[in-house]
C-alpha positions as CSV (number, residue, x, y, z in Angstrom):
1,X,0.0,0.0,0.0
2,X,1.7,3.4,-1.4
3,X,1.3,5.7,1.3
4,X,0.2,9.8,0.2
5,X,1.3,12.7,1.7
6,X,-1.7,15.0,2.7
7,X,-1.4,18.1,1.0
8,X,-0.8,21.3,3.1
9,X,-4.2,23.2,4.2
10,X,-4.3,26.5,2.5
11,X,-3.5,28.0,6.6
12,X,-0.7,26.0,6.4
13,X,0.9,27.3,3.2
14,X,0.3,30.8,4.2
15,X,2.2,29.7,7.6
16,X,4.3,28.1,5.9
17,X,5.0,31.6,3.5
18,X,5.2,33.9,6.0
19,X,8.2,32.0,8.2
20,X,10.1,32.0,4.6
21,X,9.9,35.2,4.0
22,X,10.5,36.5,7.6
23,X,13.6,33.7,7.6
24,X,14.6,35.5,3.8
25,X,14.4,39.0,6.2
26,X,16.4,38.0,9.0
27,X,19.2,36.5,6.7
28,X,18.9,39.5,4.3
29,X,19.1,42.2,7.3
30,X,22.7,40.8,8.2
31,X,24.3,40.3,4.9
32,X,23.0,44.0,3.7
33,X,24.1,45.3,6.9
34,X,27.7,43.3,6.3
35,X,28.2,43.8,2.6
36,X,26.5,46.8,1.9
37,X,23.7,47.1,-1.2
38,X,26.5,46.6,-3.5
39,X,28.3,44.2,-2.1
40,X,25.1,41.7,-0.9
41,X,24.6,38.9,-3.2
42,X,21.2,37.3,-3.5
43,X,22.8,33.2,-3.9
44,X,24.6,34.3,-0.6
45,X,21.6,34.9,1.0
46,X,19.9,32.2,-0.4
47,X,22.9,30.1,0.8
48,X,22.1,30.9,4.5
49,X,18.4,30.1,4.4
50,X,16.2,27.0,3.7
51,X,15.3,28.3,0.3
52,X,16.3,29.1,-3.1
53,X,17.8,32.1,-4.9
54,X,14.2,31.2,-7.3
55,X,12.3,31.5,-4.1
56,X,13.4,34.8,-3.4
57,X,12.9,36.4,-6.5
58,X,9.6,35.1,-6.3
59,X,8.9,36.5,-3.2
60,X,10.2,39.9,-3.1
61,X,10.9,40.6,-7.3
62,X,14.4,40.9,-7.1
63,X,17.3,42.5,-4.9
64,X,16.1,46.1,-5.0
65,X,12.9,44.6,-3.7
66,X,14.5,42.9,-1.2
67,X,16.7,46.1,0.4
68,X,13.3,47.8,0.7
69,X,11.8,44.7,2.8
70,X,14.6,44.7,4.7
71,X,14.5,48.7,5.2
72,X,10.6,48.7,5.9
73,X,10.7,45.6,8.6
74,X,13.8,47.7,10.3
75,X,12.0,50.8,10.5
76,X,8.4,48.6,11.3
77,X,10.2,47.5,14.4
78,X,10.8,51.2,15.9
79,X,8.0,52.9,14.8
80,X,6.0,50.0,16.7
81,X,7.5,50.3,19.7
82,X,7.2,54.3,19.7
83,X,3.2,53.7,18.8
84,X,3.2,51.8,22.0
85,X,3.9,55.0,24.2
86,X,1.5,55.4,26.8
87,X,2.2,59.3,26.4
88,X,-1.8,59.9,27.2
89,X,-1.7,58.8,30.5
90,X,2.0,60.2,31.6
91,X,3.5,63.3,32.7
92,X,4.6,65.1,29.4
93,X,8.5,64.8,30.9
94,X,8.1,61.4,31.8
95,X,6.4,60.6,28.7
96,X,9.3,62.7,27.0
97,X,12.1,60.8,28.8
98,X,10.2,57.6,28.3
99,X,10.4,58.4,24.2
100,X,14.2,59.1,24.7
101,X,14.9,55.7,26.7
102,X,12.8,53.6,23.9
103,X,14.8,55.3,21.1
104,X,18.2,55.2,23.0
105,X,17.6,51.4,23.9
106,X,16.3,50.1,20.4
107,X,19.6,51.7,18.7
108,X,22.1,50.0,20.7
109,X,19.9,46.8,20.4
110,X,19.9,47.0,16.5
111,X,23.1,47.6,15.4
112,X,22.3,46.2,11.7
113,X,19.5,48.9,11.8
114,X,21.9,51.6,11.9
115,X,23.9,50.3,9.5
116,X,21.2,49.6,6.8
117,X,20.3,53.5,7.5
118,X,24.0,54.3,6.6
119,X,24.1,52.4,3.5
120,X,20.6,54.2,2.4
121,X,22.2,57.3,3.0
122,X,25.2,56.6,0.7
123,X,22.1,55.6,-1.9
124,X,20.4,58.9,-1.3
125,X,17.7,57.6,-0.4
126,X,16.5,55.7,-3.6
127,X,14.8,52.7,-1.6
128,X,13.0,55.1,1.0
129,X,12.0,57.3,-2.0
130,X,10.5,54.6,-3.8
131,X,8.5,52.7,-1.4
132,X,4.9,53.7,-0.5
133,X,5.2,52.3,3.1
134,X,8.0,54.1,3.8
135,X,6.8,57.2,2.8
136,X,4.4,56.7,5.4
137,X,6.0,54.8,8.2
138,X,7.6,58.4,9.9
139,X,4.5,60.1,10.2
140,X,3.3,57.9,13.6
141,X,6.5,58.5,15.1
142,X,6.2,62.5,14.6
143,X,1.8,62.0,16.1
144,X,3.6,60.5,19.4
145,X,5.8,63.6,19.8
146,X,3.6,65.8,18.5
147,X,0.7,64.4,21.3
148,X,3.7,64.9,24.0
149,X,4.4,68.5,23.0
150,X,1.2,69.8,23.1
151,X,0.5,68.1,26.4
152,X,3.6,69.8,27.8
153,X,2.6,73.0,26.3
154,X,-1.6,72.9,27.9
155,X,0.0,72.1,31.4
156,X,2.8,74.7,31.3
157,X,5.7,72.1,31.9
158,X,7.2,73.1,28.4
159,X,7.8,76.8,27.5
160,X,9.7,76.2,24.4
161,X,8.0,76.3,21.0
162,X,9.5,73.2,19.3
163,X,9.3,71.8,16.1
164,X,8.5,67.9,16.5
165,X,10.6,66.9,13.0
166,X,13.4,69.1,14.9
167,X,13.1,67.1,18.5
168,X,13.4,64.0,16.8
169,X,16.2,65.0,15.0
170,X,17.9,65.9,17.8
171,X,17.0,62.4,19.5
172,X,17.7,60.7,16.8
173,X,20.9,62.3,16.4
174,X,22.7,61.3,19.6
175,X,21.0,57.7,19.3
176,X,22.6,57.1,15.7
177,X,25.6,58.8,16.3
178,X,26.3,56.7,19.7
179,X,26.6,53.5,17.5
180,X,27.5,54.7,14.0
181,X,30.6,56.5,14.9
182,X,31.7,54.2,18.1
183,X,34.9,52.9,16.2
184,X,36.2,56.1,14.9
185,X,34.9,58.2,18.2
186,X,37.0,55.5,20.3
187,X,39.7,55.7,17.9
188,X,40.1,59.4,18.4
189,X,39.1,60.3,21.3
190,X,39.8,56.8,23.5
191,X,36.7,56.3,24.8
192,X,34.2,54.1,23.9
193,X,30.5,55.0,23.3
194,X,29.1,51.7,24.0
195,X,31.2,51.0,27.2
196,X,28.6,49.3,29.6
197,X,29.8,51.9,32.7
198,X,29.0,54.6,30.7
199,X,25.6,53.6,29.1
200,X,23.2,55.0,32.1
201,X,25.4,58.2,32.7
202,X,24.6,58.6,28.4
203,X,20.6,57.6,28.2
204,X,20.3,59.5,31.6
205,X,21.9,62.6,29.8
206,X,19.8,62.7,26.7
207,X,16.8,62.8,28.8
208,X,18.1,66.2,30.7
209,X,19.3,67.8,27.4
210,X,15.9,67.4,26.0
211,X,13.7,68.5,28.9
212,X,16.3,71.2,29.3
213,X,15.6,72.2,25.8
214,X,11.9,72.0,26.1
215,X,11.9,73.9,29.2
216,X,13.6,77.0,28.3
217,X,13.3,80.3,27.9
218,X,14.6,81.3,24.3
219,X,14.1,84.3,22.1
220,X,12.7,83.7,18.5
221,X,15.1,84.0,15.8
């Protein structure tokens, strides 16, 4: 008696899709983040994972395709954990610091995010420009801060009138800048960046420069 295999449900297959393609991601985030756009190579990645270069193509379309996966699921990640915020229910300068802390904490955590921004830079942007979800995916991040601002402002806690595109700039700034430039910062100036004894004294100081900043008294220019 010839024994058949069952043949996968269609919940299964969809399952069964979805752990391919996020396996395809994970793979793809590291070897972008090694090699650079350039320098990735689609049977390399194909190499590392339980599927085929055909697969992949299939998939995502090709490699440009792919980057921009890669660059939406990286940017997913910190925009969801920002949207998670309970800045409705907090003190605007806990809710403030609270937005520093998440930001500060998800940088050093995702090193192959900052990275994958650095290699879209040298691109100019071409993968952001041309992808309709991340056209969209920044402007959640700015609602939070904007929601905190205005909250500050009603209750008096912040007398500044700040831009929320600039205050996440300036967040984003020290965040990025804390991992991107750890090797040549170190290499210069002997210290490192990401040294554990420093990390509280560093996310602690972020916080006070920014409620400093939204707390102060300045003249319009």
């Amino acid at each position: 008696m010839t024994s058949v295999e069952e043949p996968a449900r269609p919940g299964e297959r969809i399952r069964d899709a979805a752990r391919t393609r996020a396996e395809i991601l994970d793979v793809a985030t590291r070897e972008f983040a090694r090699a650079g756009f350039d320098g990735a190579r689609v049977d390399e990645i194909a190499a590392r994972t339980s599927t085929t270069k055909r697969m992949i193509y299939y998939y995502f379309g090709g490699k440009e395709q792919l980057f921009t996966a890669v660059l939406e699921r990286a940017y997913g990640v910190i925009r969801e954990a920002e949207q998670h915020l309970d800045v409705d229910h907090s003190d605007p300068v806990a809710a403030i610091r609270r937005l520093v802390e998440v930001t500060f904490d998800h940088h050093e955590q995702h090193p192959d995010f900052i990275r994958l921004v650095s290699i879209e830079n040298i691109h100019e942007a071409h993968h952001i420009a041309g992808s309709e979800k991340l056209g969209k995916i920044g402007s959640p991040a700015l609602d939070v801060i904007r929601r905190i601002l205005a909250s500050g402002r009603e209750s008096g806690l912040f007398t500044a009138d700040v831009d929320a595109v600039d205050l996440h700039a300036m967040i984003s700034s020290f965040c990025f800048f804390r991992v991107s430039n750890r090797h040549t910062f170190g290499a210069l100036f002997g210290r490192d960046l990401l040294d554990r004894a420093q990390r509280a004294h560093h996310r602690a100081m972020l916080g006070d420069m920014v409620i400093a900043y939204l707390t102060s008294e300045r003249t319009a220019h």
